[in-house]
Biopython code that builds the backbone (N, CA, C, O; Angstrom):
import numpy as np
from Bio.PDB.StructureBuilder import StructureBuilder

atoms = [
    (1, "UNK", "N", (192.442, 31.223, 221.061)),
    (1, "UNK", "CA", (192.965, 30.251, 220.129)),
    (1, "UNK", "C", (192.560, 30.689, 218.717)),
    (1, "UNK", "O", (191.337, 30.809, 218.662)),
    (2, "UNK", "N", (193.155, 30.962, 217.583)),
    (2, "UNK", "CA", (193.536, 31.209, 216.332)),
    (2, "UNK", "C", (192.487, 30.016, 215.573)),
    (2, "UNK", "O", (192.124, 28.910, 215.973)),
    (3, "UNK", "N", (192.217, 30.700, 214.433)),
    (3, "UNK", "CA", (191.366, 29.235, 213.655)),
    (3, "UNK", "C", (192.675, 28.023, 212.993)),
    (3, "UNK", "O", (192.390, 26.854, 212.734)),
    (4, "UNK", "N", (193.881, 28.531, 212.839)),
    (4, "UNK", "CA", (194.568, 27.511, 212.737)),
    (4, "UNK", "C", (194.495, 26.776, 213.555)),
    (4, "UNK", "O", (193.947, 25.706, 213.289)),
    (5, "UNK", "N", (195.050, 27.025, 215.028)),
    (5, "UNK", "CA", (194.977, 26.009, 216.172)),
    (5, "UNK", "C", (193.922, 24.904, 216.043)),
    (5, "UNK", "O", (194.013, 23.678, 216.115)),
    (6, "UNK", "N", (192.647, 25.930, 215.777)),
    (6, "UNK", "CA", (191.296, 25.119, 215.723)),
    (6, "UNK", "C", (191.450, 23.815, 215.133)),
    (6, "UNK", "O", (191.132, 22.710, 215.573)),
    (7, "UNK", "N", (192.133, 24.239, 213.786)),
    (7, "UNK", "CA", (192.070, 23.406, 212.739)),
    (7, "UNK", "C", (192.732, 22.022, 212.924)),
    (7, "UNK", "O", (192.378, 20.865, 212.693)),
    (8, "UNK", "N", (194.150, 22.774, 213.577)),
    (8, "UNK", "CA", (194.717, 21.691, 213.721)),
    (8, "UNK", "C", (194.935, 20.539, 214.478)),
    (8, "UNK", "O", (195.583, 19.538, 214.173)),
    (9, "UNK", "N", (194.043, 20.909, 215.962)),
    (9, "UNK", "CA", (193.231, 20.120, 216.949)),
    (9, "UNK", "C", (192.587, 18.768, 216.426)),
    (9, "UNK", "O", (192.753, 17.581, 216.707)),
    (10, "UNK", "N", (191.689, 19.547, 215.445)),
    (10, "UNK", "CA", (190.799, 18.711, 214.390)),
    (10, "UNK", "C", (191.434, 18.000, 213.673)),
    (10, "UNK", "O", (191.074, 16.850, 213.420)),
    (11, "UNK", "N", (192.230, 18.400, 213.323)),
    (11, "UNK", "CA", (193.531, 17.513, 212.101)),
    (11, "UNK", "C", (194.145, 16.529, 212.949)),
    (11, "UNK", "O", (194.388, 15.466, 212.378)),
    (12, "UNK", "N", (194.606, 16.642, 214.735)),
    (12, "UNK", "CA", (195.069, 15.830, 214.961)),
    (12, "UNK", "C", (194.188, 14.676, 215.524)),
    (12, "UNK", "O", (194.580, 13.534, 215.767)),
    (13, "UNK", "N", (193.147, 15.085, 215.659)),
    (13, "UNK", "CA", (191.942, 14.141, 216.142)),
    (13, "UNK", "C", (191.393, 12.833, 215.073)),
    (13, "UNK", "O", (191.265, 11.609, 215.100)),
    (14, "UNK", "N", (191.174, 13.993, 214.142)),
    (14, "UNK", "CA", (190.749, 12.959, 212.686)),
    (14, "UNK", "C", (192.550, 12.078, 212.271)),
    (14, "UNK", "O", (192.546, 11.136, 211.479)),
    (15, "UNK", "N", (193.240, 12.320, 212.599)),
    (15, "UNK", "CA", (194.427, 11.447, 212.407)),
    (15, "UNK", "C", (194.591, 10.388, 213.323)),
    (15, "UNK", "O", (195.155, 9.353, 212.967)),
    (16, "UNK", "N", (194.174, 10.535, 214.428)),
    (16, "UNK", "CA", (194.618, 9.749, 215.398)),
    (16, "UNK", "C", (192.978, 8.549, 215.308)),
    (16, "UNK", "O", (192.910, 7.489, 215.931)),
    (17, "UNK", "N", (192.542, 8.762, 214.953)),
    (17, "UNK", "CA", (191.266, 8.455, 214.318)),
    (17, "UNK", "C", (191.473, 7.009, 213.735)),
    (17, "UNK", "O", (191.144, 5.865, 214.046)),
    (18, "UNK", "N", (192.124, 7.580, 212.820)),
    (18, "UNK", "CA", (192.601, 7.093, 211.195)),
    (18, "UNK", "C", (193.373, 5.737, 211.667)),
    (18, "UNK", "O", (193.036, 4.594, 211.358)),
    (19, "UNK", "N", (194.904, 6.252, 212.795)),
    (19, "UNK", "CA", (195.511, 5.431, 213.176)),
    (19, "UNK", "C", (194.757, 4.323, 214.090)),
    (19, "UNK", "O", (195.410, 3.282, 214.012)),
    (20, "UNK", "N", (193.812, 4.187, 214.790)),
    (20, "UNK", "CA", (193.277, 3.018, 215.404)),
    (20, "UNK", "C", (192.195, 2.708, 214.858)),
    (20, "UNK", "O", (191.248, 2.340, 215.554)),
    (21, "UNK", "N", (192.100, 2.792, 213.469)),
    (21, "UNK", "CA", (191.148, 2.217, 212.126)),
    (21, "UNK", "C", (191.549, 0.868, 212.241)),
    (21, "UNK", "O", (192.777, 0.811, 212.314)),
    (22, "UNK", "N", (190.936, -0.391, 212.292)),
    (22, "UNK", "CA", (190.946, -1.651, 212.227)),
    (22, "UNK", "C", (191.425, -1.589, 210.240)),
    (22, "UNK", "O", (192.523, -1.739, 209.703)),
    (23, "UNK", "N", (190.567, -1.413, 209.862)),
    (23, "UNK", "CA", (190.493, -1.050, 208.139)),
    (23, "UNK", "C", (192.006, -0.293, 207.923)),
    (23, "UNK", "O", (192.824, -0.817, 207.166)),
    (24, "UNK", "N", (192.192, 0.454, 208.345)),
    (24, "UNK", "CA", (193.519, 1.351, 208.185)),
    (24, "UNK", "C", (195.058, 0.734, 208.280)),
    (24, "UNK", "O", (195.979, 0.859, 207.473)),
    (25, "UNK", "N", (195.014, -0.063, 209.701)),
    (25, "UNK", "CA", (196.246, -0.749, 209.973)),
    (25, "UNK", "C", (196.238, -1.957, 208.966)),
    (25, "UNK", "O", (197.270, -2.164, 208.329)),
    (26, "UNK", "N", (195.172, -2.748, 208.783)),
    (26, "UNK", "CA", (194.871, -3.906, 207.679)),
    (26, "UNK", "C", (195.719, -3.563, 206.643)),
    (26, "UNK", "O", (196.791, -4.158, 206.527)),
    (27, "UNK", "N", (195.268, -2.349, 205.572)),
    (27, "UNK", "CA", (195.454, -1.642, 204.709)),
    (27, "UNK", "C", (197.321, -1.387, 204.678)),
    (27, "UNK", "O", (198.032, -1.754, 203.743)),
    (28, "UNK", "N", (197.783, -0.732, 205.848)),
    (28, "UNK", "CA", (199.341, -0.753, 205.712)),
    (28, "UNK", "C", (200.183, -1.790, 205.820)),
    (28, "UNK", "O", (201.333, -1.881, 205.391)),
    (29, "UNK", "N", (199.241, -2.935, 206.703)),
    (29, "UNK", "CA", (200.140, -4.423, 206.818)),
    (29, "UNK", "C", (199.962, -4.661, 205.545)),
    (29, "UNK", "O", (200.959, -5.366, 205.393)),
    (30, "UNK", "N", (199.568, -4.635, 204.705)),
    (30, "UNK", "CA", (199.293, -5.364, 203.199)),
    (30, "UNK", "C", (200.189, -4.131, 202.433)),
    (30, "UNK", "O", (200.665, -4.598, 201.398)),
    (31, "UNK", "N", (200.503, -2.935, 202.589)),
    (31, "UNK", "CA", (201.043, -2.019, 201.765)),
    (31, "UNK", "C", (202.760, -2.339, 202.348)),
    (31, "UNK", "O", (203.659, -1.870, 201.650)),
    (32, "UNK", "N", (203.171, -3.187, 203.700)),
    (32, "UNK", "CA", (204.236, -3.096, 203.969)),
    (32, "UNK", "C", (204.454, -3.906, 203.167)),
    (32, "UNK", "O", (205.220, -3.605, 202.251)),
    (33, "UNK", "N", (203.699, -5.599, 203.227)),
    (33, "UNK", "CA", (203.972, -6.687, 202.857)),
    (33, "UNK", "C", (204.235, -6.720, 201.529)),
    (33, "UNK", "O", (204.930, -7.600, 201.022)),
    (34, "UNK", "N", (203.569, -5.533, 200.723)),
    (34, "UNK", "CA", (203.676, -5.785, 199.448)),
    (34, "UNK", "C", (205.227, -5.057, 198.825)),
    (34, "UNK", "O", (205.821, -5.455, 197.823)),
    (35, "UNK", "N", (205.651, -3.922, 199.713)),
    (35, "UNK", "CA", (207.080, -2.984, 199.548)),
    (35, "UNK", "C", (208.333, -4.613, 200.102)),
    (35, "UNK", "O", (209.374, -5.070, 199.630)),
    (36, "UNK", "N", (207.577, -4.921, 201.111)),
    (36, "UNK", "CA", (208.803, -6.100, 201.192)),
    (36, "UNK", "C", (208.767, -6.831, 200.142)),
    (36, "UNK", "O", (209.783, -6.626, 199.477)),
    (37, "UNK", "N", (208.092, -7.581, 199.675)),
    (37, "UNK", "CA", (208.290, -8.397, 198.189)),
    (37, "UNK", "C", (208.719, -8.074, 197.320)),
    (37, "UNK", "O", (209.474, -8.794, 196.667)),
    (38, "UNK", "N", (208.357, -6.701, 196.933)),
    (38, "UNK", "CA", (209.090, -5.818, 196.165)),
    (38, "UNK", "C", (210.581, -5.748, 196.380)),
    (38, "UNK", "O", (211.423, -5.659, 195.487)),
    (39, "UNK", "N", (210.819, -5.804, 197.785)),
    (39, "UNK", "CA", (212.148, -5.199, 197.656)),
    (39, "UNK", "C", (213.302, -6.635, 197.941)),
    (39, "UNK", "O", (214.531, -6.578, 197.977)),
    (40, "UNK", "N", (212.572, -7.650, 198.085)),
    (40, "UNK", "CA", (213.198, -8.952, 197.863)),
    (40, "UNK", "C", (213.444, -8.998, 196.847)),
    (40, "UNK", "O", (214.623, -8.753, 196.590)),
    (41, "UNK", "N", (212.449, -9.351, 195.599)),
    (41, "UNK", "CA", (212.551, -9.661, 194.309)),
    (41, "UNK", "C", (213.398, -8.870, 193.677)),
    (41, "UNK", "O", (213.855, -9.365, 192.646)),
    (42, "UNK", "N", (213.868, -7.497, 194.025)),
    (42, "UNK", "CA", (214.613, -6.326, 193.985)),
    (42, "UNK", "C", (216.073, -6.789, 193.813)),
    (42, "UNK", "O", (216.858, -6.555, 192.893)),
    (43, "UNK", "N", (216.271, -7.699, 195.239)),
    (43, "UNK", "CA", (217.491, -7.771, 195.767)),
    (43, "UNK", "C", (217.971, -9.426, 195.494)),
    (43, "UNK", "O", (218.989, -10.065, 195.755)),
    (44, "UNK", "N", (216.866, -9.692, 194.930)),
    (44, "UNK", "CA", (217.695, -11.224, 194.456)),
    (44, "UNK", "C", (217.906, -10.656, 192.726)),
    (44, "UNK", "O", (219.089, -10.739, 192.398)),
    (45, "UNK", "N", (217.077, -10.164, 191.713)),
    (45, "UNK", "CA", (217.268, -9.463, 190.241)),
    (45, "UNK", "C", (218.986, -9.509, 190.647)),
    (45, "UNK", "O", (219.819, -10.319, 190.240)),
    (46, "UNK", "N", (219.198, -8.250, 191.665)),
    (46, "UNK", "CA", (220.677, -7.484, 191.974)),
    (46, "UNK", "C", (221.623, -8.750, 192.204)),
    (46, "UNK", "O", (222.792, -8.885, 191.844)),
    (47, "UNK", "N", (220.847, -9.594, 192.865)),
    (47, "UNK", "CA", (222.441, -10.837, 193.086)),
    (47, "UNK", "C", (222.238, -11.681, 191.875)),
    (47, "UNK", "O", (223.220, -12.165, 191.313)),
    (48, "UNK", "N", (221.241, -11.855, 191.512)),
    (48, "UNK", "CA", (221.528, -12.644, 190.210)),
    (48, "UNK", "C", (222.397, -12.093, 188.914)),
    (48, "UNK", "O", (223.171, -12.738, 188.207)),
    (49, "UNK", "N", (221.961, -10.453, 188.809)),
    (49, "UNK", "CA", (222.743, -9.964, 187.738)),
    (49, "UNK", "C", (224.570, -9.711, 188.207)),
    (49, "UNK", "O", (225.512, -9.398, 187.479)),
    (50, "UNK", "N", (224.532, -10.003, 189.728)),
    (50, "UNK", "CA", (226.010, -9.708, 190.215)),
    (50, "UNK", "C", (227.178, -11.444, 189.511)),
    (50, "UNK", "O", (228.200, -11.521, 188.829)),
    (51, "UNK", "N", (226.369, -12.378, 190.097)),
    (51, "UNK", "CA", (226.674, -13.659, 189.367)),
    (51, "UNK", "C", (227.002, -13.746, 187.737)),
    (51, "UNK", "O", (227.769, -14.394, 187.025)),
    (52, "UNK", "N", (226.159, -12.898, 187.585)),
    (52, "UNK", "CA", (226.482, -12.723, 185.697)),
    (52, "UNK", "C", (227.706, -12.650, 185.574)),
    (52, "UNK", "O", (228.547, -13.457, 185.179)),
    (53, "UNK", "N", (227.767, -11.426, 186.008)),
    (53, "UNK", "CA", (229.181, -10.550, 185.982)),
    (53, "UNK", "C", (230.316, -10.637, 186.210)),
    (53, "UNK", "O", (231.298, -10.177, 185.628)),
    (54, "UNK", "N", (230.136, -11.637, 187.654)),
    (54, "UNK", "CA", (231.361, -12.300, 188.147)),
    (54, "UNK", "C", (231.441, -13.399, 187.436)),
    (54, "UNK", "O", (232.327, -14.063, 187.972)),
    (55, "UNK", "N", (230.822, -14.241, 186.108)),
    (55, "UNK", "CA", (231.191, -15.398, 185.476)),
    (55, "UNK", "C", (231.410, -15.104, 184.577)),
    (55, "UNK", "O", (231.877, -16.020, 183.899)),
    (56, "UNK", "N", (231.277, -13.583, 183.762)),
    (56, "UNK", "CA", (231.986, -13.396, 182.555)),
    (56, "UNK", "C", (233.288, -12.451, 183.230)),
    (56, "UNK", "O", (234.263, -12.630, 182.500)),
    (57, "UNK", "N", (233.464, -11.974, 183.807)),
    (57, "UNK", "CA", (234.936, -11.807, 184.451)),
    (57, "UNK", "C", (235.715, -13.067, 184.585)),
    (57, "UNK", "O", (236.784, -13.282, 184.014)),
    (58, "UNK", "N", (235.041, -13.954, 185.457)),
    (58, "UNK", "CA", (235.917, -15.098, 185.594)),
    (58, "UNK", "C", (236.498, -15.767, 184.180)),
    (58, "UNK", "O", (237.691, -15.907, 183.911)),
    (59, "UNK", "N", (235.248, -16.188, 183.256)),
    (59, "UNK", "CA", (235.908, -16.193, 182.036)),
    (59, "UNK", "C", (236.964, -15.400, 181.381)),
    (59, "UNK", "O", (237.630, -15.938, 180.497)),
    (60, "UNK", "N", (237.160, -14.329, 181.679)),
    (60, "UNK", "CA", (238.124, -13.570, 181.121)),
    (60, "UNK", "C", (239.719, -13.440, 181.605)),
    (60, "UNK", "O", (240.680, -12.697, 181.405)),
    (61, "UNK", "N", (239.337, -14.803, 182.475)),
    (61, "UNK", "CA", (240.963, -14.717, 183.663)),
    (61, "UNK", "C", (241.074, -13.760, 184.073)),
    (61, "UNK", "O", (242.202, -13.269, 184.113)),
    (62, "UNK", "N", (239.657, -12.861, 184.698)),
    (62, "UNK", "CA", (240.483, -11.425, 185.773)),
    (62, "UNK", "C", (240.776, -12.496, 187.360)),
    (62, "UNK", "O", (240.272, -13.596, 187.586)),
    (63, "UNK", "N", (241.528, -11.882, 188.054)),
    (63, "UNK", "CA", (241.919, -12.476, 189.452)),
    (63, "UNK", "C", (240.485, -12.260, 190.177)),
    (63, "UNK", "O", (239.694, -11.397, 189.797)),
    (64, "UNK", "N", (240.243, -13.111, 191.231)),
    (64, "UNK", "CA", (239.586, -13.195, 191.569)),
    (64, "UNK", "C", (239.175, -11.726, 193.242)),
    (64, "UNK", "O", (238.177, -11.506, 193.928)),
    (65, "UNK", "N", (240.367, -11.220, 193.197)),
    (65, "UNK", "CA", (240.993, -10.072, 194.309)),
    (65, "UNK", "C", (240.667, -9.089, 193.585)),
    (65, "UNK", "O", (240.786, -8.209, 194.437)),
    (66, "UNK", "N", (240.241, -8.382, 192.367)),
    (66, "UNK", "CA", (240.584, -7.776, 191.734)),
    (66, "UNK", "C", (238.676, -7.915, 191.099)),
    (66, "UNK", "O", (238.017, -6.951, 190.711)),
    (67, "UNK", "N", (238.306, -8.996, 191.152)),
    (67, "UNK", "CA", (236.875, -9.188, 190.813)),
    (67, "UNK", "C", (235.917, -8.346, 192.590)),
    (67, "UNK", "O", (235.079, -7.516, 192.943)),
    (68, "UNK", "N", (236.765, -9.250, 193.039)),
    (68, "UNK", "CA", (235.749, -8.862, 194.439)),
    (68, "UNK", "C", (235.820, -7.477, 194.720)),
    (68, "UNK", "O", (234.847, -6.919, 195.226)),
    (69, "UNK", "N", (237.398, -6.532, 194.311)),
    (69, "UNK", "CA", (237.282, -4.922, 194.698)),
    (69, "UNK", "C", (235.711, -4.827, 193.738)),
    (69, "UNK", "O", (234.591, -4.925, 194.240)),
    (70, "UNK", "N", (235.975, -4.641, 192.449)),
    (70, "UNK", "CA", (235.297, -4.276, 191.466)),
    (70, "UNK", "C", (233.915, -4.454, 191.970)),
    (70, "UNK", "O", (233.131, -3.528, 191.765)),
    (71, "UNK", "N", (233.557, -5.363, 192.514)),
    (71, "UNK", "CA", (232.052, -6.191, 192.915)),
    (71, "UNK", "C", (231.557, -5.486, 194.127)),
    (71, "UNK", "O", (230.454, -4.960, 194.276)),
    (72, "UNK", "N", (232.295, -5.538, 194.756)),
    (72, "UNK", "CA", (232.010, -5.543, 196.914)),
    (72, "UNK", "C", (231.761, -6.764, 196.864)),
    (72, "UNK", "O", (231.216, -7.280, 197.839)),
    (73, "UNK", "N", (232.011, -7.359, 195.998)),
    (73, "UNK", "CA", (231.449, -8.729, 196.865)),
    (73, "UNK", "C", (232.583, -9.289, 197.306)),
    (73, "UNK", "O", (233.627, -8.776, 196.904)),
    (74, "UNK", "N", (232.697, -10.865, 198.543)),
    (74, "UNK", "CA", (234.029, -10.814, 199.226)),
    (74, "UNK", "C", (234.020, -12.203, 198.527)),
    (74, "UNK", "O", (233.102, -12.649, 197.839)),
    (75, "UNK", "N", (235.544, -12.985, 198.906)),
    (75, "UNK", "CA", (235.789, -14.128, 198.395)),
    (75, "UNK", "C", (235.400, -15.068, 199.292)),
    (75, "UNK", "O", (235.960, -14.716, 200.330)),
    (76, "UNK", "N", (234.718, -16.145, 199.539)),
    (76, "UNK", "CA", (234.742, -16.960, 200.318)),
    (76, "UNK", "C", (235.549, -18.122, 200.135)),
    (76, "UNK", "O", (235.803, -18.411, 198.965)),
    (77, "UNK", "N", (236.157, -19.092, 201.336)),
    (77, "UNK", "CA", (237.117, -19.706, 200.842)),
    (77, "UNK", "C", (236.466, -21.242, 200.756)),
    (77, "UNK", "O", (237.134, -22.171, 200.304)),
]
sb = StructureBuilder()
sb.init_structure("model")
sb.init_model(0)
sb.init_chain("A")
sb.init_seg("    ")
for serial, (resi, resn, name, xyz) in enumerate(atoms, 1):
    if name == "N":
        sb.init_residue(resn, " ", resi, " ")
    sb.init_atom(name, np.array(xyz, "f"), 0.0, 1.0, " ", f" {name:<3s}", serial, name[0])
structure = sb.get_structure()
């Protein structure tokens, strides 16, 4: 066996290590939780600034078929 092999034995040991860290998994539930909030607050910014857009269009008498291509957004009835 090669000293890479060696190494990397070791590399997978100290990883697998890492992964059944009480401290470790803690650490990523709080790093997920915090990318999800992020990416809420993300995605409401995006629908709020979509509402903008579609009420100064609407002001402008564009059709409303013609708003939704432009948008993706769909018409509800």
């Amino acid at each position: 066996m090669g000293n890479g092999d060696k190494y990397m034995i070791e590399f997978k040991k100290k990883i697998e290590s890492l992964n059944d860290s009480r401290e470790y998994k803690e650490f990523l539930s709080a790093e997920e939780d915090a990318r999800k909030r992020y990416n809420t607050f993300k995605e409401i910014g995006r629908r709020e600034r979509n509402i903008e857009i579609v009420k100064n269009m609407l002001k402008k008498k564009m059709d409303i078929k013609d708003i939704s291509e432009i948008t993706g957004l769909r018409v509800c009835k």
